[in-house]
Structures are given as C-alpha cells and as structure tokens.
N, C-alpha and C positions, 0 to 999 in steps of 0.2 A: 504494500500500500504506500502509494506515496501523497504526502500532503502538502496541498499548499495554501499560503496563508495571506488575505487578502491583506497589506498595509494600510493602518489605517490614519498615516500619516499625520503622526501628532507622538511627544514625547511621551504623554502618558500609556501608550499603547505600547511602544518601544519598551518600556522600565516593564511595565505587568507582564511581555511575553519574551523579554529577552531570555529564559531560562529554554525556550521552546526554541528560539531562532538558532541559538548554540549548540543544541542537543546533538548526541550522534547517536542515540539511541532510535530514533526515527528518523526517516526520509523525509525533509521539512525542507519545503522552498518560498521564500518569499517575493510576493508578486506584487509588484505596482499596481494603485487601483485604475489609472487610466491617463493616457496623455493630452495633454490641456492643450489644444490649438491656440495661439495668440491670438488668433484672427477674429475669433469667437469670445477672447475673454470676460466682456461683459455679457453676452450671454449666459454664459458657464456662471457666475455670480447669480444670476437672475434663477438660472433653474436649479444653482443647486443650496440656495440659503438657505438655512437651517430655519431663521422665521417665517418664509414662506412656506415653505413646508409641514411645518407646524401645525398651518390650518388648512391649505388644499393642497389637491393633487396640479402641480402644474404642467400642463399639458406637451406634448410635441418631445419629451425625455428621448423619445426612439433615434434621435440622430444623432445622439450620442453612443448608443451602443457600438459605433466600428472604433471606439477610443478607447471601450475600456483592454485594459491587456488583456481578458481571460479569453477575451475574443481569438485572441491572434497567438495563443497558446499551443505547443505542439503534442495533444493526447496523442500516446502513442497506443498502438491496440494490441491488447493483449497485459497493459497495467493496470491496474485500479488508482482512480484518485479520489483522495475526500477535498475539497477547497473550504475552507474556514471562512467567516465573515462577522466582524464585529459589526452588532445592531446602529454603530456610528457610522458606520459608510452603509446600510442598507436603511437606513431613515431620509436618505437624500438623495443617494445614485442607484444605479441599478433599476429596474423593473421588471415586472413578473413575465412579459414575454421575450425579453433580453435570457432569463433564466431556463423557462420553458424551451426556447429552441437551443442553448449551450445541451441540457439535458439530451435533447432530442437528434442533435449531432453527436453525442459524445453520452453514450450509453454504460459508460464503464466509469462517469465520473458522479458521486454523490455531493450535493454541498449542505455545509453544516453554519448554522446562526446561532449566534453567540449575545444572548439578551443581558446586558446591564443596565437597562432601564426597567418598570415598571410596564407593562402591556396597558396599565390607564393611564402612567402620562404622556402628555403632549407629543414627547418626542418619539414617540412609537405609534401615530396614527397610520401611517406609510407604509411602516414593517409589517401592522396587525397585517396589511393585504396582500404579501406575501407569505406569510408562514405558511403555505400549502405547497408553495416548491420544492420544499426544503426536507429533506431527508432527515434530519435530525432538529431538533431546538432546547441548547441548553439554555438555564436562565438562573440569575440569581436570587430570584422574587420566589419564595417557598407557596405562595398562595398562585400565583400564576403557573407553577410546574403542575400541582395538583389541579386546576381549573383548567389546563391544554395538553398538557401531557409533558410537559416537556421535562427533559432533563436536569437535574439539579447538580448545581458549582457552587458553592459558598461563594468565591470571587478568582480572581485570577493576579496572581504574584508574585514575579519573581525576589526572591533576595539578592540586594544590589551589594555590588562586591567592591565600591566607592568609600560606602561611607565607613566613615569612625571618631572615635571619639575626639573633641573639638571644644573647648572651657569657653572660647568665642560663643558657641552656639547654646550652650548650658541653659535649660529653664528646670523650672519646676514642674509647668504646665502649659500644652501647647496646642494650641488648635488654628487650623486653618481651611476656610472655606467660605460660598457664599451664602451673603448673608439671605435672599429672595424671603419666603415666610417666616424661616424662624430669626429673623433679626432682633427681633425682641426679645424673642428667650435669651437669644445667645450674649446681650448685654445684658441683661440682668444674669445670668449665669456671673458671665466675667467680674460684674462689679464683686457679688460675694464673694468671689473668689481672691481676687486683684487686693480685695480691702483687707484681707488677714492674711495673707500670702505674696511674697517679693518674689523676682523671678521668674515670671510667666511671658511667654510670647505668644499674645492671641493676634489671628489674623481673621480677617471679614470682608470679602470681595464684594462687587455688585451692590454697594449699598447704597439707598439715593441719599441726595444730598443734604435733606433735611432730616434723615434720621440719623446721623452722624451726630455721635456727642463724645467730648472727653471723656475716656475714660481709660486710667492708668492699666499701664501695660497693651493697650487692645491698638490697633493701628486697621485703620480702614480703608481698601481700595487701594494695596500695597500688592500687587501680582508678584507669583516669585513659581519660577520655574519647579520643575516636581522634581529636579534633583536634588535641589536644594529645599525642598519639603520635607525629602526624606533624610538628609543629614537633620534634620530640626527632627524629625519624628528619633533619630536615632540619640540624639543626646539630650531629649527630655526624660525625667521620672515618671514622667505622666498623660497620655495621651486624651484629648478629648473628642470627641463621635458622638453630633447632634444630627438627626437623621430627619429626613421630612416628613411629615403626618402621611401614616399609610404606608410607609416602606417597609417590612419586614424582611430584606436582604440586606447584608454589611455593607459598610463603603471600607476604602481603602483604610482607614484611620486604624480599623480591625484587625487588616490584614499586617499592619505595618507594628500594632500591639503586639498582637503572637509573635511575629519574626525576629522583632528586637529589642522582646521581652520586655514589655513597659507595661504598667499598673493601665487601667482604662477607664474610662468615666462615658457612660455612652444612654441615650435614652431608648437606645433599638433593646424593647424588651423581647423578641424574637431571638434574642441571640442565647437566649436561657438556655435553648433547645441542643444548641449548635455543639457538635462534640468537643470543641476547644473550649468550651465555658470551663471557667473557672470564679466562680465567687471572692477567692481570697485575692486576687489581683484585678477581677472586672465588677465596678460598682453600675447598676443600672438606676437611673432616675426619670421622674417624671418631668422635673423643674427643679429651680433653683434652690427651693426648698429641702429639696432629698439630698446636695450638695452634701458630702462628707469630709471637710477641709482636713481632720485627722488621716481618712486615706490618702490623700495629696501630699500629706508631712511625711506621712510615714516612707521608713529605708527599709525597705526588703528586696530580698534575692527573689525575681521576679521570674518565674520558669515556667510555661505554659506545657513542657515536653516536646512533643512533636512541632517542628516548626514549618512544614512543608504542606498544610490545610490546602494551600490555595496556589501551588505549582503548575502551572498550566500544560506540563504534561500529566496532567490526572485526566484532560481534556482527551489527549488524545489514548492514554489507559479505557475510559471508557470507550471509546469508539471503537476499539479493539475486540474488547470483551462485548461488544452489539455485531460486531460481524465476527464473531467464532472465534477470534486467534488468538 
C-alpha cells in the first residue's frame, strides 16, 4: 500500500504530521494540493476563501480540477493507494465530481478525510457534501464518529525534536489562542489567575477592539508562529485548554500536555473519558470559579506514561488493520 498525503500547506499541519512524512515504516509520499496559475490569481482568492465558503457553494470550482496535482498523478496498476486529506483543504478545494471521476479512472486508489473540525460548525458545511466519496472518515469529534460512523483519533501529533528547555520562555501558566466566544471567560479566567500568581504568558488572538482590557500578564492580538507555541507549551508548568461550547474533541493544548508532560487546566469535560486522563495532573472546570490556583503552584513530576496518544501513524495503523494487513 502506498500512501499519499495531500499538503495542507500551512505550518500547523507540517509540526502535527511530521512524525508520518519521516516515517520509513510506511510508503508515504507527499503531494502538492495544486498549482496556482498567476493569470487566475484573483480568481483563485475568490473561489477559494475560507468566508465565502463558509456560507455557499461557489459555483464554476470545475476549472480548477486540471490544477490540482492528484490529477496528473502516475497510478500505476497493479499498487494500491490510500491518498489522505485534511478537512482544511477539502472545506474549500476539491469537489465531489473532481473525486468521483479520480475514483472512477483509478480503481485501485481509496481516499481517506481527516475531520478536525466539528460536522456543525461552519467550516464543515462543504465537506458535510462530500463524505460519501470517501472510503474512510476519521474524526476527532467523539459525538460525530458515533452519529456517521466514522472513525475515531483523539488528535494528530507529532513530538517536535526542536524544543527544550529555555529560562527566557519560563511561565507558570500559559495559554494561547483565539479569543471568538469564549473571550470573556478567558479574561476572567486570567484575571484570577494573573492576581495570585506571577509568571504567566497568556495569549488571545482575534479579539475586537473594544473588548481589549489590561490585564496583567495577558497580551492581545500578539500572532506567534506554532513553533514557537510549542517551545512556550514546553517550558511552562502549566498548560491551559478553553474549548468552544459543544466541542467534545481535544485541541492541541492536550496533545502538547501528554507529550511534554505538563499539569493541564482544561474545560473539555469529554476528556474524563479519554484513556490519557489523568486526575492528578488534569484539572477540569467549568469557569473561573473551579480555578484551583494551589494546582498551578504546585511542583510535581508530571508523567502521563505513554506519550505517543496522538502519533499520526496510529492513522495509518488503523487503515491497515481495515484492509486485512
């Protein structure tokens, strides 16, 4: 079997599958999603924004199909291939009859979607309309694998071979993300926290301009690449993971708890479930109120065991074990 793995150009998809693009345990090829004509380029903006898309379908996508590479790809007969695809390049490129006729020339190839969003929100109205191509559908949403069938990933993560220890980057307590509905918990979060505890680096993206307020330690609308998220994730004590109402899958803050062994403070009470739970290092709350400032002081040897949950060859382990081998 050989697989190949649609790029989904952007560093965060780099860091989550670089353990897979390295591998020599499988047959793994990495494929450009498509080549962008100049001539076209403000086209190519138009049909493939991520806001437009959000609410229609925009129409005439099919004159793009001789651009993407999987097009001009050489199946050769007599291999089998699975081709991978993160739910970020099939929320905006690609379509179902681009997919149907690759299938329909090339009989020996399966492809597989890879869901990190929710199937209710926004940015999954597009993909809902494909999942019927698609040979396989993993997903990190525990409620949506049971409600479709699809298969279940806690998340996808490699351990980056970068970071270490850094007295520059030292907090206590560190969180970073945007701020969109939970902006208000997430200051009131920080304040209690900020007010009896020095040493924290909170960060809060996308936040408008008039709910911006001082508040010590917290910096707002401060972007910072995700290599440098995860040296911050690796030389805090303390990780923090505010999830959006109705999420029941981890985000990365989780995956980056287990791997580099930090204490976690997180409101995704779905995680109770999750075989890495651990009580004595993962506090879960509702609000600011459940805030346990003694577990943020406390120094402990922080061990979760197994640190390989969310290795993204577990991805291709399962597809393995789905076709016999």
């Amino acid at each position: 079997m050989k697989y190949l793995i649609i790029d989904d150009e952007h560093e965060l998809y780099k860091q989550m599958y670089a353990e897979l693009l390295r591998t020599d345990l499988y047959d793994v090829e990495e494929i450009r999603r498509m080549r962008k004509p100049q001539k076209w380029k403000l086209l190519y903006k138009i049909h493939f924004s991520p806001k437009l898309n959000a609410h229609f379908y925009i129409p005439f996508k099919f004159i793009w199909n001789s651009y993407y590479d999987l097009n001009h790809y050489n199946f050769k007969d007599g291999e089998q291939y699975t081709v991978l695809f993160l739910n970020g390049s099939v929320k905006v490129h690609y379509n179902k009859y681009f997919f149907k006729k690759l299938k329909k020339r090339n009989p020996n190839v399966k492809l597989v979607l890879i869901m990190y969003d929710s199937v209710k929100h926004a940015r999954s109205v597009q993909t809902l309309k494909m999942f019927d191509v698609f040979d396989t559908v993993f997903s990190f949403d525990e409620e949506d694998c049971y409600r479709y069938g699809f298969k279940r990933l806690y998340s996808t993560f490699s351990i980056p071979d970068f970071v270490e220890e850094d007295k520059t980057l030292k907090s206590a307590a560190f969180f970073i993300g945007r701020g969109d509905d939970r902006t208000n918990l997430l200051k009131k979060i920080f304040k209690k926290v900020t007010a009896a505890i020095d040493g924290c680096r909170f960060y809060i993206t996308d936040v408008d301009e008039e709910d911006i307020e001082e508040i010590k330690d917290v910096i707002f609308n401060q972007r910072m690449a995700y290599c440098d998220e995860l040296r911050m994730a690796y030389n805090t004590d303390c990780i923090i993971e505010i999830v959006r109402d109705g999420q029941n899958g981890i985000s990365l803050r989780t995956c980056e708890a287990v791997a580099f062994r930090k204490k976690l403070i997180t409101n995704n009470k779905s995680i109770a479930k999750m075989p890495f739970y651990n009580p004595q290092f993962m506090k879960i709350i509702s609000d600011e109120n459940d805030i346990d400032l003694d577990f943020i002081r406390s120094l402990v040897n922080v061990d979760y065991g197994e640190r390989n949950y969310f290795s993204p060859l577990l991805i291709l382990k399962q597809l393995e074990e789905l076709n016999g081998r």
